[in-house]
C-alpha positions as CSV (number, residue, x, y, z in Angstrom):
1,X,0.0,0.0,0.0
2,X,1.9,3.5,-1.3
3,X,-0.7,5.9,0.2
4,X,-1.9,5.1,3.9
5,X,-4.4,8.5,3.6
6,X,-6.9,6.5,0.6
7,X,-6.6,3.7,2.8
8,X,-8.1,5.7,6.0
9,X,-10.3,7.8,3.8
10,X,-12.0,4.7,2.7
11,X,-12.0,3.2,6.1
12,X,-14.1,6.4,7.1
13,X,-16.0,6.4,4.2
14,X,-17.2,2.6,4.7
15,X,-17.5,3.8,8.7
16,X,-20.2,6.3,7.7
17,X,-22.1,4.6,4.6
18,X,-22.1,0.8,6.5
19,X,-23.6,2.9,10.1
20,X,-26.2,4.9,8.7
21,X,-27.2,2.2,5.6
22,X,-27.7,-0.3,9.3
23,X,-29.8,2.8,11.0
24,X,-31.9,3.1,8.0
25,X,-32.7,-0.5,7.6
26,X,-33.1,-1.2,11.1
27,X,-34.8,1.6,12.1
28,X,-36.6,2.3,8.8
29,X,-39.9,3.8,10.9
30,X,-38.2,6.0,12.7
31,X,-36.2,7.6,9.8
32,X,-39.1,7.7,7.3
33,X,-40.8,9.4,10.1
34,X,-38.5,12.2,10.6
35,X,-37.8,12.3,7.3
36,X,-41.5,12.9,5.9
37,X,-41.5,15.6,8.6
38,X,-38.3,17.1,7.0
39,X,-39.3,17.4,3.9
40,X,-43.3,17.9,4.2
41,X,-43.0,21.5,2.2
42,X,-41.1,20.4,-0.6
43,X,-41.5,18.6,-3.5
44,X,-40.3,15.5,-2.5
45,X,-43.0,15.2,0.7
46,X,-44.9,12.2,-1.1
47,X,-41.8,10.5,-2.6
48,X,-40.1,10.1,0.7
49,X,-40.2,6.4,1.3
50,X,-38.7,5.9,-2.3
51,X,-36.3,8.9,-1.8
52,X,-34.9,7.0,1.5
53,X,-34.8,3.5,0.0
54,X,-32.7,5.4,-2.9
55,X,-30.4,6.2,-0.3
56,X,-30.3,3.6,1.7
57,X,-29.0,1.4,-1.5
58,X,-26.2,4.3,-2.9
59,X,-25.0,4.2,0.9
60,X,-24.4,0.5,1.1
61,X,-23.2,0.3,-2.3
62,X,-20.7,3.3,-1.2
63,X,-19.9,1.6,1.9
64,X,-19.4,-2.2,0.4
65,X,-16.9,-0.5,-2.5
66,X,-15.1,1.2,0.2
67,X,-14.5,-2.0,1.9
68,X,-13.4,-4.3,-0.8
69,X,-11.1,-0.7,-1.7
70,X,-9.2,-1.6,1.5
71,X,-8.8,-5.2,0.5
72,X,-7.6,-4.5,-2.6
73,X,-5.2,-1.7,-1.2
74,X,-4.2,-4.0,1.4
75,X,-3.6,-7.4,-0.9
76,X,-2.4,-6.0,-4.4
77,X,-2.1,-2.4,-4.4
78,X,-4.4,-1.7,-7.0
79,X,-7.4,1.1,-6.6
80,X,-9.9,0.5,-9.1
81,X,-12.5,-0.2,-6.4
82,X,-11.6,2.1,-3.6
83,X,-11.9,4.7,-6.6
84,X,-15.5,3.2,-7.4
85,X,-15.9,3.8,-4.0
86,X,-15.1,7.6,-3.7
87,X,-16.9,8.3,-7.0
88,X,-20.0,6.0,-5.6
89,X,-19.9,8.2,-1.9
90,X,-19.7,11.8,-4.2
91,X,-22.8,10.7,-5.8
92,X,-24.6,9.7,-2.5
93,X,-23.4,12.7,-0.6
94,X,-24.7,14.8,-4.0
95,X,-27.9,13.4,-3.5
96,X,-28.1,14.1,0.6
97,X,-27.1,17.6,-0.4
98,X,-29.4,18.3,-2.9
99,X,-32.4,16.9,0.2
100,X,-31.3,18.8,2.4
101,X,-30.9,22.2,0.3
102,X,-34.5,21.4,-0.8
103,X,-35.8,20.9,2.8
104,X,-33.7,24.6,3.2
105,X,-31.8,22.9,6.4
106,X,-28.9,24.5,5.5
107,X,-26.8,23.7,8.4
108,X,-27.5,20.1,7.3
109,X,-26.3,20.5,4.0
110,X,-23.4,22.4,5.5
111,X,-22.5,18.8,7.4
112,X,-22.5,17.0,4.4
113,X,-19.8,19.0,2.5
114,X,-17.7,18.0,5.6
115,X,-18.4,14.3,4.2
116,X,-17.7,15.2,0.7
117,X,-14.4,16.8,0.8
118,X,-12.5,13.9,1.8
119,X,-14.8,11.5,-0.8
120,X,-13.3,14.0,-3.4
121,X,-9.9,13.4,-2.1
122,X,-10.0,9.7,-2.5
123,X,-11.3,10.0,-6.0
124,X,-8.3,12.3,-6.8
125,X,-5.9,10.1,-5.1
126,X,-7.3,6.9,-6.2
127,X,-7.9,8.2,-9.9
């Protein structure tokens, strides 16, 4: 492994996407509750439950390429898939953005940039 910073980058990024994919499938109720709450004035308020299964799937697809981008660090060096990984959690945090910007919870959507900067990084790195 030549560059120890992908390698933690993806181990955060599989962190994130594996914990909150597990809190939206275990606790699907409770988010879709909140979340139909959050986003009752816009013009995603009756597309929620799609909208969070959506998510649900880019975050574990995100979080699964992140993993098997440490393996493949770890065992051969290569990066296709920790790359695949980055691009995959840039296109989930995209999509959380754009939610949260609609819902005007701009401190929210603030948050998520925090997430996105190193998911950039990694794509750069990785590329």
């Amino acid at each position: 492994m030549n560059n120890p910073a992908s390698f933690l980058i993806l181990l955060f990024l599989a962190i994130t996407f594996l914990q909150s994919g597990y809190d939206k499938l275990f606790y699907w109720n409770d988010n879709l509750g909140w979340l139909k709450g959050h986003f009752s004035k816009t013009i995603l308020k009756n597309m929620v439950p799609l909208a969070l299964a959506k998510i649900l799937v880019l975050e574990l697809i995100s979080g699964i390429l992140a993993i098997a981008g440490m393996v493949q660090l770890l065992y051969n060096g290569e990066r296709e898939y920790g790359f695949y990984a980055g691009v995959m959690s840039c296109v989930t945090l995209i999509f959380l953005l754009f939610g949260q910007r609609l819902a005007k919870d701009y401190d929210g959507a603030r948050t998520i940039v925090i997430y996105f900067v190193p998911a950039v990084l990694v794509v750069y790195w990785l590329n």
